[in-house]
C-alpha positions in Angstrom: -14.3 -6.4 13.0 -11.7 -8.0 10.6 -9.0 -6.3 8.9 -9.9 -8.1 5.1 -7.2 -6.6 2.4 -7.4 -7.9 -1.2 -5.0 -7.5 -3.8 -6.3 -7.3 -7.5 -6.0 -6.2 -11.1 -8.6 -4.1 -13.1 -9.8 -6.9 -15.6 -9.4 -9.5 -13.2 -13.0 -11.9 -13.1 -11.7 -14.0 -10.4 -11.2 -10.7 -8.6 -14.5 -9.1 -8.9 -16.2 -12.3 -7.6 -14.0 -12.4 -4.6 -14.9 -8.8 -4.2 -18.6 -9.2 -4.3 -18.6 -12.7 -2.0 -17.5 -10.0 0.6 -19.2 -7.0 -0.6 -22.6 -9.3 -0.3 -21.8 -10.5 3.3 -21.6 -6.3 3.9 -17.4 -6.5 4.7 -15.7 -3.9 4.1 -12.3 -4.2 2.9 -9.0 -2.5 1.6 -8.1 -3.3 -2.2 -4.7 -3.0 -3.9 -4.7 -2.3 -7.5 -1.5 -4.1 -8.6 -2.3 -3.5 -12.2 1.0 -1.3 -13.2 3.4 -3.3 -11.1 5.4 -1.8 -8.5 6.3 -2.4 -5.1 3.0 -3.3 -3.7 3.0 -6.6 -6.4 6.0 -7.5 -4.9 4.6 -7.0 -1.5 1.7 -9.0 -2.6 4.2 -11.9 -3.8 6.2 -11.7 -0.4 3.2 -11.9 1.5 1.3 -14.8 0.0 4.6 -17.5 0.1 5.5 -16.6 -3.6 1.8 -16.3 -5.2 1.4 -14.3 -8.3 -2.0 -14.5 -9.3 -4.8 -12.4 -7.8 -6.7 -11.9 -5.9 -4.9 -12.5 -2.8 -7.2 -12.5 0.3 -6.1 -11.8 3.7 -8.2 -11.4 6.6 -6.3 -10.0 9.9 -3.0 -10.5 8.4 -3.8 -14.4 7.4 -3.3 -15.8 3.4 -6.5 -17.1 2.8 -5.3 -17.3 -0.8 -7.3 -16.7 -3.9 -11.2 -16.5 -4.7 -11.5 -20.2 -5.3 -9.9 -20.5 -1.5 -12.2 -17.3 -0.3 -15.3 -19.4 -1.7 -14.5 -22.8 -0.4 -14.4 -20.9 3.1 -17.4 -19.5 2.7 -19.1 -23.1 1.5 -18.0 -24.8 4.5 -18.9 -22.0 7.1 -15.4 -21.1 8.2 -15.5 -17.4 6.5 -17.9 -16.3 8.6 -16.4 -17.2 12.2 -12.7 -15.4 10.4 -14.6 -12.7 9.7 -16.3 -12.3 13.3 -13.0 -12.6 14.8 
């Protein structure tokens, strides 16, 4: 199974959408709350080429990007094969 890892905020929209693309496709995944800050945001930026919005998707260690990207994956049919892998 894929390793999926999301970094969010609390009042984040785009972020509970992402979250429930995956939650309805029964994925499990680890979520960062990046709400206060901290190192982990700066982890998130690091990690994503300099991205500071969220979410920020990554599924085995790959930057899929934001929900918009996560959903455009899903559309076309790739999500699932990344996820199977």
């Amino acid at each position: 199974m894929s390793k999926v890892e999301i970094y969010t905020k609390f009042t984040c929209g785009f972020c509970f959408r992402a979250k429930a693309l995956l939650e309805n496709k029964n994925v499990s995944f680890e979520e960062t709350d990046i709400s206060m800050g901290g190192s982990k945001r700066e982890e998130m930026i690091q990690r994503s080429g300099g991205r500071m919005t969220v979410p920020q998707i990554f599924i085995n260690e790959r930057h899929i990007g934001g929900s918009d990207d996560l959903a455009a994956l899903d559309r076309s049919g790739e999500l699932d094969a990344l996820l199977a892998s």
